[in-house]
C-alpha positions in Angstrom: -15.4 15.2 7.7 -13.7 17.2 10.4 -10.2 18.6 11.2 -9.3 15.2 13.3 -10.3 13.0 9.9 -8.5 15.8 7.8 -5.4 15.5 9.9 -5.2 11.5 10.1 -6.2 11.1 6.3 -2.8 13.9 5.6 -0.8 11.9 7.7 -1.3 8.2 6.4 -1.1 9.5 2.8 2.3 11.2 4.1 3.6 8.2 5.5 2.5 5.2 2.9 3.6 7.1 0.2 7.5 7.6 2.0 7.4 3.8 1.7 9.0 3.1 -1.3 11.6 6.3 -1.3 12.8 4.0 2.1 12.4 1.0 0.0 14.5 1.7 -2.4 17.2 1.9 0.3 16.7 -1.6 1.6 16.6 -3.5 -1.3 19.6 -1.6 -2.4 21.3 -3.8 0.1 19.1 -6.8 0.9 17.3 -9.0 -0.7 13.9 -7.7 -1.1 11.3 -10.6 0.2 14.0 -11.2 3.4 13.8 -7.8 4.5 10.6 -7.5 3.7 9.9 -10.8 5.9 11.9 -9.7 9.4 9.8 -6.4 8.9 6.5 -8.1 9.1 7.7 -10.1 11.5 9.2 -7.6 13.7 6.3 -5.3 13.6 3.8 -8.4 14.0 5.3 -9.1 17.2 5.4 -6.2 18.5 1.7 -5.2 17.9 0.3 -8.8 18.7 2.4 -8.3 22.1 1.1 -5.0 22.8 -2.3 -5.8 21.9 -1.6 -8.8 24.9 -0.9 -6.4 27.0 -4.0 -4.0 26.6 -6.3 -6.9 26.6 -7.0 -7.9 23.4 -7.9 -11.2 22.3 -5.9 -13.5 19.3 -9.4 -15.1 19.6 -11.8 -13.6 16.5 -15.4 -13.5 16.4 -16.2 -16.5 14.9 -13.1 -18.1 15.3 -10.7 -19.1 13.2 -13.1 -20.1 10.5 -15.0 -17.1 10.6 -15.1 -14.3 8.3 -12.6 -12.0 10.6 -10.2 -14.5 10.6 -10.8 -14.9 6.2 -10.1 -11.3 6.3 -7.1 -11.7 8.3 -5.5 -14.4 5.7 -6.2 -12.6 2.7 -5.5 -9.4 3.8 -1.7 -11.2 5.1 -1.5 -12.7 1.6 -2.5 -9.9 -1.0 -1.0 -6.9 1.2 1.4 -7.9 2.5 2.9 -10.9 1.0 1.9 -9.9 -2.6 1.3 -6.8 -2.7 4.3 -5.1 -1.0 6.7 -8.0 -1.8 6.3 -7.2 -5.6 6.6 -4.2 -4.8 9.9 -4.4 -2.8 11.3 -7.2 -5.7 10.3 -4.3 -8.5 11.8 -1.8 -6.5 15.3 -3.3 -7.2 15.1 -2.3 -10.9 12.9 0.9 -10.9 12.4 4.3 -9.0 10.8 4.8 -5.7 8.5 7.6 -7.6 7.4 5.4 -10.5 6.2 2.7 -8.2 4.2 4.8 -5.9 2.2 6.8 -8.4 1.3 3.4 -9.8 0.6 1.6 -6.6 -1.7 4.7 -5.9 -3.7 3.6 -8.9 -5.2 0.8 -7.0 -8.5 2.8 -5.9 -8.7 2.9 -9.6 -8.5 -0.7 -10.2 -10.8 -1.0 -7.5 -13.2 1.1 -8.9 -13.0 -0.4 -12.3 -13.4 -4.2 -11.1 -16.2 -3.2 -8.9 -18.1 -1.4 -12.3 -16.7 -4.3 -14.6 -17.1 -7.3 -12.9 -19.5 -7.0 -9.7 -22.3 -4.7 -10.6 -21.4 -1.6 -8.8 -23.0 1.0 -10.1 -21.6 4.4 -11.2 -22.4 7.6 -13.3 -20.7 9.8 -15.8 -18.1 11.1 -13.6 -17.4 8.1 -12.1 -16.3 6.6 -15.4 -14.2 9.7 -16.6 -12.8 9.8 -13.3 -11.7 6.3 -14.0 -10.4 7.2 -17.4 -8.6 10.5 -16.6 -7.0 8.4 -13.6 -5.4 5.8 -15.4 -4.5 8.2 -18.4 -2.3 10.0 -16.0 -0.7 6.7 -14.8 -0.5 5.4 -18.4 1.3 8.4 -19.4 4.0 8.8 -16.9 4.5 4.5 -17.1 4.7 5.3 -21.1 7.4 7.8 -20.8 9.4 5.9 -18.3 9.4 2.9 -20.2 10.6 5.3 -22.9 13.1 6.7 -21.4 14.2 2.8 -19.9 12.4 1.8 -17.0 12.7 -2.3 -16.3 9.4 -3.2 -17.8 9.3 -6.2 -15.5 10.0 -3.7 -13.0 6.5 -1.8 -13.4 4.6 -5.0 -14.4 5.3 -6.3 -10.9 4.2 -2.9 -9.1 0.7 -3.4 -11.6 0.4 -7.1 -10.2 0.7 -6.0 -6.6 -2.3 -3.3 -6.9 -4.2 -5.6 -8.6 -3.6 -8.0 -5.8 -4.8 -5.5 -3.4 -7.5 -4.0 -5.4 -8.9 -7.8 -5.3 -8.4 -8.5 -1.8 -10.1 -4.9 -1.3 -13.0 -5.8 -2.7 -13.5 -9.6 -1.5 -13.0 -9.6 1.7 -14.9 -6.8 4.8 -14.3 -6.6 8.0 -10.7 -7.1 8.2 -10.2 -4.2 11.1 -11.8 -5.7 13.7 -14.2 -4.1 16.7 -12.1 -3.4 19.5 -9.4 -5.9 18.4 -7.7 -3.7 16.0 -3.9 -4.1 16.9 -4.3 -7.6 17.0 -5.8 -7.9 14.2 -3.0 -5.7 12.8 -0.2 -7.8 14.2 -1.9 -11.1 13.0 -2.1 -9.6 9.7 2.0 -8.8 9.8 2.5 -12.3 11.0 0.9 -14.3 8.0 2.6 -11.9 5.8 6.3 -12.4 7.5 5.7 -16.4 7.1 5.0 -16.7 3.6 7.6 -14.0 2.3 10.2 -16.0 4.5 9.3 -19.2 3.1 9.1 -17.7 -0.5 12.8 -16.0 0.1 14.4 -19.4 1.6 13.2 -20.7 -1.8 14.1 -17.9 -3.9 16.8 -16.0 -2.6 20.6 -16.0 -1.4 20.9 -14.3 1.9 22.8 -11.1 2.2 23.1 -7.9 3.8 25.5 -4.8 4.3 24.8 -3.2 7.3 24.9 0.7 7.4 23.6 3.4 9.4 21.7 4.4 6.3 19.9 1.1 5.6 18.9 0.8 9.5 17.7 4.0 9.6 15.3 2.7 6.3 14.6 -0.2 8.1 13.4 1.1 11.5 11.8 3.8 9.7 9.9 1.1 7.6 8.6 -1.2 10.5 7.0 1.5 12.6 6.0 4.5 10.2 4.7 3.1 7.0 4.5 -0.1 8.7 2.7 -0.2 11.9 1.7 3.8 12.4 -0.1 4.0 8.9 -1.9 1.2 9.1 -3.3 1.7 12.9 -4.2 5.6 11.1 -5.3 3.8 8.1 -8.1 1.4 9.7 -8.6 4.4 12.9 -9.9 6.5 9.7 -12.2 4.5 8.2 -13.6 3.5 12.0 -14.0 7.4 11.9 -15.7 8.1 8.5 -15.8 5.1 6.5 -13.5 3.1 4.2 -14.8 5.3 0.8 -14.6 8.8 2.0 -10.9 7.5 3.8 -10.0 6.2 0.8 -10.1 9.8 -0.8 -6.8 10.6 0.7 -5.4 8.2 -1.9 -5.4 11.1 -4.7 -2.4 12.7 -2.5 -0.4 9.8 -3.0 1.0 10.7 -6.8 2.2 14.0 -5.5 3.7 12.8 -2.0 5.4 9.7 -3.3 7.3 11.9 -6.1 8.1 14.5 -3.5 9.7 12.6 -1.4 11.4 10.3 -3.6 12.8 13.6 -5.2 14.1 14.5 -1.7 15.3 11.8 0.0 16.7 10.3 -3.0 17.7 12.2 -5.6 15.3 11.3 -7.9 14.6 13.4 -11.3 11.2 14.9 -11.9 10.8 15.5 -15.5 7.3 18.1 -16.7 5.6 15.0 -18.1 5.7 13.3 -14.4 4.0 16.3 -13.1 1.2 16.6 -15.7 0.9 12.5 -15.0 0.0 13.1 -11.5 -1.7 16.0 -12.0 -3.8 14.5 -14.2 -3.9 10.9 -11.9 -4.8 13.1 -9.0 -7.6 14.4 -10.4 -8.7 11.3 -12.0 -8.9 8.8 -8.1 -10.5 12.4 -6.6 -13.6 12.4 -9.4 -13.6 8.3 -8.9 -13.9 8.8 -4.7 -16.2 12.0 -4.5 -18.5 9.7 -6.8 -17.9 6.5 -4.4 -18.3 8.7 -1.4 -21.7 10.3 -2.7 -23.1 6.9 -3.6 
């Protein structure tokens, strides 16, 4: 892996885990699946017009009954849609920290489907990784819930990895040779229809404009929302979607960082012996993946 990869895998891991500190802000004064909705949509636009202009094609190899195209819809539906809208809804009733460290269980969850359910091999360390990973998680969920964390709260944030952790491991070749910002934009686009037909349904519109929340909002569509992914997907184009994928054991740390900082947010000793302990549990799981 060299310094480039280093640099890129630092920077996505910074900027998906500043997610849901920014969040936390949006939903604090909008409803969650109609912000989330004109983000996707706003972003999707933007990359599927820019991808116009450079040349790409909304065409996909196979067409749109091939397996890009699949990739695309499930990728729009589990990320996007289910994914980070229970996310967003959760993140109405719980802390921006709580829901990143367990969001940043999913290579966890992937890991433990894959070993469970489809055959994938593993050894010793692989297993305890698992185990010491979701020990850490457990613990800091337990101690919230103690201390009086929305339980429906952090059973949302569980579905939404779970959602991606499936979709993760169903579907390849979602990124696309050569057609990656369309296929990013595409992505965005499914995502932004079904969380605006779900919020029409659902919810009452309503929003109180600040500097504050626009800054969130902004910040949302073209950091975590268009910049990390393009990193994400450049990554594993660089080195491959399980050594990428270590960069996930940063996430713990970063996510309570910044929600500490931009929001206030109390860290307690037990939250940092969680994440120490999560950390080291998704590194063990990906040096394993990455040596298989």
């Amino acid at each position: 892996m060299d310094l480039r990869a280093i640099l890129m895998g630092l920077a996505f891991a910074l900027m998906w885990s500043s997610a849901f500190a920014t969040a936390r802000i949006i939903v604090a004064d909008a409803p969650p699946l109609m912000a989330l909705a004109a983000r996707f949509a706003l972003t999707g636009l933007i990359a599927v017009i820019a991808a116009r202009i450079m040349g790409q094609s909304w065409r996909l190899p196979g067409g749109w009954h091939g397996p890009q195209a699949r990739a695309v819809l499930v990728f729009g539906l589990c990320q996007n849609a289910l994914y980070l809208g229970l996310n967003f809804v959760a993140m109405q009733w719980i802390e921006g920290s709580l829901a990143a460290i367990i969001a940043s269980s999913m290579p966890l969850i992937v890991a433990g489907l894959g070993w469970a359910f489809m055959g994938q091999r593993t050894t010793a360390r692989g297993l305890l990784g698992l185990v010491i990973g979701m020990a850490g998680v457990m613990l800091i969920m337990g101690t919230r819930l103690s201390g009086g964390a929305d339980a429906l709260g952090i059973a949302l944030c569980v579905l939404g990895a779970l959602a991606l952790a499936v979709a993760t491991l169903t579907v390849r070749g979602a990124s696309g040779a050569g057609n990656l910002l369309m296929i990013v934009g595409l992505q965005m686009l499914v995502g932004a229809a079904i969380l605006a037909l779900v919020s029409a349904i659902t919810e009452v519109p309503h929003l109180t404009l600040s500097a504050r929340w626009m800054a969130a909002f902004l910040y949302q569509c073209f950091v975590p929302g268009l910049a990390a992914t393009l990193i994400w997907f450049s990554l594993v184009r660089r080195i491959g979607a399980v050594r990428a994928a270590t960069f996930h054991f940063l996430n713990p740390a970063f996510g309570v960082a910044i929600a500490a900082l931009l929001l206030g947010e109390t860290i307690n000793p037990t939250d940092l012996i969680g994440v120490a302990i999560a950390m080291a549990g998704i590194l063990l799981v990906q040096m394993e993946r990455a040596r298989g």
